[in-house]
Every structure is written in C-alpha cells, then in structure tokens.
C-alpha positions in Angstrom: 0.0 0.0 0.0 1.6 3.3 -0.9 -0.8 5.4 1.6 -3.3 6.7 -1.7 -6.3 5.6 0.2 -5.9 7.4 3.5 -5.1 10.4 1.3 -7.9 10.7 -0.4 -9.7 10.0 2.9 -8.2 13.1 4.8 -8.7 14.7 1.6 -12.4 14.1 2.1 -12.6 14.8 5.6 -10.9 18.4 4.5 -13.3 19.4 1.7 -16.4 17.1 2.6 -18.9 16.1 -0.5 -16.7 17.5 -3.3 -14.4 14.8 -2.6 -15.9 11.4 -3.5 -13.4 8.6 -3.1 -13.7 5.0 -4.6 -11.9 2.3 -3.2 -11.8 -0.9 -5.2 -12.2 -4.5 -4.1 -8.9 -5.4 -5.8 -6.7 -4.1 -8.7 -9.0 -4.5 -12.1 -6.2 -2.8 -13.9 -6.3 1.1 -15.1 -9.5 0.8 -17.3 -11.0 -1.1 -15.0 -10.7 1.6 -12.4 -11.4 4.1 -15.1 -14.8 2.8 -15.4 -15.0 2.8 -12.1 -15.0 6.3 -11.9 -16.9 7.2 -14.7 -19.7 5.1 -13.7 -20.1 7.5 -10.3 -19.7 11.1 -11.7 -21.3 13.6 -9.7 -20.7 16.7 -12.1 -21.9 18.0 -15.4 -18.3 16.7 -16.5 -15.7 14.9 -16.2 -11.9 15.2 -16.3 -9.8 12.2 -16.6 -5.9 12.6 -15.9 -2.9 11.0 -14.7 -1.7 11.1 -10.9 1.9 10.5 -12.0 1.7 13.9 -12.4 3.5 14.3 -16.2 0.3 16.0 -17.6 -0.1 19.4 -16.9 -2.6 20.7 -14.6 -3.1 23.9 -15.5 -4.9 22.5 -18.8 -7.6 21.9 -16.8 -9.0 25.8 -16.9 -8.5 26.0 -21.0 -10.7 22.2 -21.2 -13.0 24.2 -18.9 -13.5 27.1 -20.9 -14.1 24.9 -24.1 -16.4 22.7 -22.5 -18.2 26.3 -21.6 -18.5 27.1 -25.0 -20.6 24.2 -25.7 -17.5 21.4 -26.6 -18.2 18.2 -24.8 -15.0 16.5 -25.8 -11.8 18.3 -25.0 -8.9 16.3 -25.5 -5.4 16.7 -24.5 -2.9 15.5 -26.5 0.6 14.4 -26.6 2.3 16.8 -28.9 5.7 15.2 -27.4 7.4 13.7 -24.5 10.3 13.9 -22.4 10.1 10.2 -21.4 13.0 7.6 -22.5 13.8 6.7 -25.8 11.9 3.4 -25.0 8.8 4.6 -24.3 8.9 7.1 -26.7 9.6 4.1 -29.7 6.7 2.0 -28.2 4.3 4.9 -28.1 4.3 5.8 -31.8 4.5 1.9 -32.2 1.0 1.5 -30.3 -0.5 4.9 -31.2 0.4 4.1 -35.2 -1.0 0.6 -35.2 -4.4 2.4 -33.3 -4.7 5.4 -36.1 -5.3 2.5 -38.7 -8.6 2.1 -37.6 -9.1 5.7 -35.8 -7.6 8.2 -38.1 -8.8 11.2 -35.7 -6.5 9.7 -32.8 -3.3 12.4 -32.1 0.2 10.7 -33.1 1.3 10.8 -29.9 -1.9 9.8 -28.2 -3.7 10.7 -25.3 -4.2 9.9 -21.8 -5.9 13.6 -20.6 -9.5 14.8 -21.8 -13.0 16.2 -20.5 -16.1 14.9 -21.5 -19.6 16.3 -20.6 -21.6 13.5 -18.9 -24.1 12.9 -21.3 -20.9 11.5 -23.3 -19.2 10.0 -20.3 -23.0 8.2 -20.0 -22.5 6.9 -23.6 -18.7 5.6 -22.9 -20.2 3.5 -20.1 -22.4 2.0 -22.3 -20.1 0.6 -24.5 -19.0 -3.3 -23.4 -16.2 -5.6 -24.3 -13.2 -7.3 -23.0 -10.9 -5.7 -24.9 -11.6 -2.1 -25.1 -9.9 0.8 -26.9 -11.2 3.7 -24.8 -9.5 6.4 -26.5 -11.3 5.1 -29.8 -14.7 5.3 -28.1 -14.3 8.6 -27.5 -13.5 10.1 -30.7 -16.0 7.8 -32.1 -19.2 9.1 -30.4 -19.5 12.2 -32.6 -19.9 15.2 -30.6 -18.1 18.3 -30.9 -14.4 18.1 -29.6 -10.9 20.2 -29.4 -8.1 19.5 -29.2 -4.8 20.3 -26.8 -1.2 19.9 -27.5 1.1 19.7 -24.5 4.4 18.3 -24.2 4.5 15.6 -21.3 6.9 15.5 -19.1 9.2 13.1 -17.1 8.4 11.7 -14.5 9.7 12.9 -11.5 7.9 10.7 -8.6 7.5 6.7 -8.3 7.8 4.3 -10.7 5.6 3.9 -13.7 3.3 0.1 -13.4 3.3 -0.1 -16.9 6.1 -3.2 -17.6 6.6 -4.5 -21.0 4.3 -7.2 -20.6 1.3 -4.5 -19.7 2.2 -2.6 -22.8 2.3 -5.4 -25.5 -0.9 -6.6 -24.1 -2.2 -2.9 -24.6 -1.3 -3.3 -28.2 -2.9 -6.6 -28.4 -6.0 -5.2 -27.0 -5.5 -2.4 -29.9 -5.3 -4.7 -32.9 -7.9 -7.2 -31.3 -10.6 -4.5 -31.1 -10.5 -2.4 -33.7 -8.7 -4.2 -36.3 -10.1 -6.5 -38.6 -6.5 -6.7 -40.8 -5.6 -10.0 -38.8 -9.2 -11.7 -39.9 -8.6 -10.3 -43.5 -5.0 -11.7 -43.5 -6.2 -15.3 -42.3 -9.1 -15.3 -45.1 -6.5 -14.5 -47.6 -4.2 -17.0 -46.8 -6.9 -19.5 -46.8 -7.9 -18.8 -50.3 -4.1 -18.3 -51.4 -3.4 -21.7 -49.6 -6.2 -22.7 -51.7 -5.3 -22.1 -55.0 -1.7 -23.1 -54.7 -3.4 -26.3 -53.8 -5.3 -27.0 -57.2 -2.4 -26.0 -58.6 0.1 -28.6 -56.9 -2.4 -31.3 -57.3 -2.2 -30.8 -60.9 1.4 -31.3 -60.7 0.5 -34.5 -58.7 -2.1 -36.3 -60.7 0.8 -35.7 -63.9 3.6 -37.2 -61.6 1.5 -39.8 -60.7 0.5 -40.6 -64.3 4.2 -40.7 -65.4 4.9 -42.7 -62.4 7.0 -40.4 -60.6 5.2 -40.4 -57.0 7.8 -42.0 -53.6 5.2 -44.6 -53.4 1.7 -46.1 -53.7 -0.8 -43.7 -52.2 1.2 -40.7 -52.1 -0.8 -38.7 -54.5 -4.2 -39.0 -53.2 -2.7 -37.9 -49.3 -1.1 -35.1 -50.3 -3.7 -33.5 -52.5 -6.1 -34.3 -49.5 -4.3 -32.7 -47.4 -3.6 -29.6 -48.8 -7.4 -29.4 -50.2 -8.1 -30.0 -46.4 -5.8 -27.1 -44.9 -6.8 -24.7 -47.8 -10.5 -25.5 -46.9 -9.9 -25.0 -42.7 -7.7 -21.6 -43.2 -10.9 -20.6 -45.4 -13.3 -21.2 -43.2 -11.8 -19.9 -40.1 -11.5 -16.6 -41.8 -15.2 -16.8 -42.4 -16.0 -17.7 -39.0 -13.7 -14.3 -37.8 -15.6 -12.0 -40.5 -18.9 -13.3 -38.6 -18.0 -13.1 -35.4 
C-alpha cells in the first residue's frame, strides 16, 4: 500500500462532499478503475488525468472554458514527450498501429481529456473485454478540441506499466478495432487454396508418369492440402462473422 487511500480519505474529511473517493475491491487494472469512476460522476463533466503527475494541470481551466462554449469532448494531446527513448519508440508503435482504424487519434496519443456527462454516460455503455477507450471517445460524434502539451518526465515513483502490460495494450488495440488480422487469415486461406489445385495438378501428372515416392502418395497429399486450404478458409469466415 503506498498510503493513496488514507489520502484521499483526509482529503475528504478536508473538503467534505466534493471529494468522493472510490476504493476498489482489488486491482481491475487502469480501465477497469477508469470505469470505475466514470460510472459515479457527480458533475456536469468529467476530467480524466494521470496522478503520476506528467500532464499538466493547468490545462484543466483551458478544457473548462471549451467545455463552456458548448464542446463536450476536449482532448489533450501528446504533442511530445520527455520520457526515455523506449517509451517514446513504443508509443508511436501502439499509437500508429491504433490510427489505422481511428484516423482522428493524435500521433502521440492521449491519456488527458474532458467529457460532458451525457458522453461520459455513452462511454459507459459501451462493453467488451478488450476495449480501446480512446477510440470510443472520438468515435461518439460530438463536438471536440483539441490540446497539445508536451509531457513531461516523471519525477515521482515508478511507472506500473512493464513491458508485458504494454504489448498486451497493443494486443488489445489490434484485437478491437482491427479486422486486418481476420482479413489476412481469409487471404491466406484462399491463397493456400489455389496453390493447392495447382500442386495437385502437378500431382495427378507425376502420378501418371509414375513419378510419386510410393503407392498412395498422391491422393494424401492432395487431401491434405485441399483439407488445410478448406480449414484456413473457413476460419476466416468464421472471424468475419463473429
């Protein structure tokens, strides 16, 4: 326990019902936490940000005043970064794979944004395992702006986010708004396909001329292939449906 808790317990004891603290029953991981929050706003909107403290707070009086003027989605964006080379190289990684299917989403990404609650209502309604939240957001359709900042380094603690939690944010990426693996796998199938016919043409004319290793040869392997061309088909037909 690094003490977060009590904080935001004293904090509540100082400034009574503006501070609303929720404390989970065990870690569910950022977006689960996330949700969390957004499912218990008390406001007419709501700021989500960092407590590493890297994203600037005084951004939150500009989102204000756009959110004033009638913009429900402010987002503030990662115009660049003072973190290590690494993390710098894996976020255009993640954030480039993600624009494929989100071409609105900023380079660098984004971690920082307001949204009225009628739209934080309408990100809560959206379910899945694997969920791109940034993607939801842009994708709702009401009015946004957008932020640049440059993010800083961090200066307290130790980011949670190891390798292992970053590739499987990538994963969770590709898996949920990419359709390019499922479109890959049909391909193959009818690729696979094809060469088959073609190879058991090659077949049935070495097995006329008597050219096959032995008795039975021909028939396995042009089962075979018809077999794995007709599996790798179907399985990509299966993805496109589900």
């Amino acid at each position: 326990m690094d003490g977060s808790w009590a904080e935001l317990l004293r904090l509540k004891e100082q400034y009574g019902e503006r501070v609303s603290p929720l404390n989970l029953s065990r870690n569910f991981g950022q977006l689960g936490a996330l949700f969390a929050g957004f499912n218990h706003p008390e406001g007419d909107a709501v700021i989500c940000v960092s407590a590493d403290l890297q994203d600037p707070i005084s951004l939150m009086a500009k989102m204000v005043a756009y959110w004033r003027d009638a913009t429900e989605i402010v987002v503030a964006y990662r115009e660049g970064r003072n973190d290590g080379r690494s993390t710098q190289l894996f976020s255009r990684l993640a954030y480039g794979f993600a624009r494929v299917s989100c071409p609105e989403l900023p380079s660098g990404g984004f971690d920082y944004w307001l949204m009225s609650s009628r739209v934080c209502k309408l990100l809560c309604s959206f379910k899945g395992r694997h969920n791109f939240l940034q993607g939801y957001l842009l994708s709702v359709g009401f009015s946004k702006a957008f932020i640049p900042y440059v993010r800083e380094r961090r200066e307290y603690g130790k980011s949670g986010y190891t390798i292992g939690k970053k590739i499987k944010i990538v994963i969770d990426f590709l898996v949920d708004t990419l359709y390019l693996p499922i479109r890959i796998m049909s391909g193959i199938g009818v690729i696979v396909a094809m060469l088959s016919v073609v190879y058991s043409l090659f077949i049935v004319y070495a097995r006329i001329v008597h050219r096959t290793p032995f008795s039975g040869w021909a028939p396995i392997m042009i089962l075979l292939m018809a077999i794995g061309g007709t599996i790798m088909i179907m399985l990509g037909v299966i993805g496109e449906y589900l």
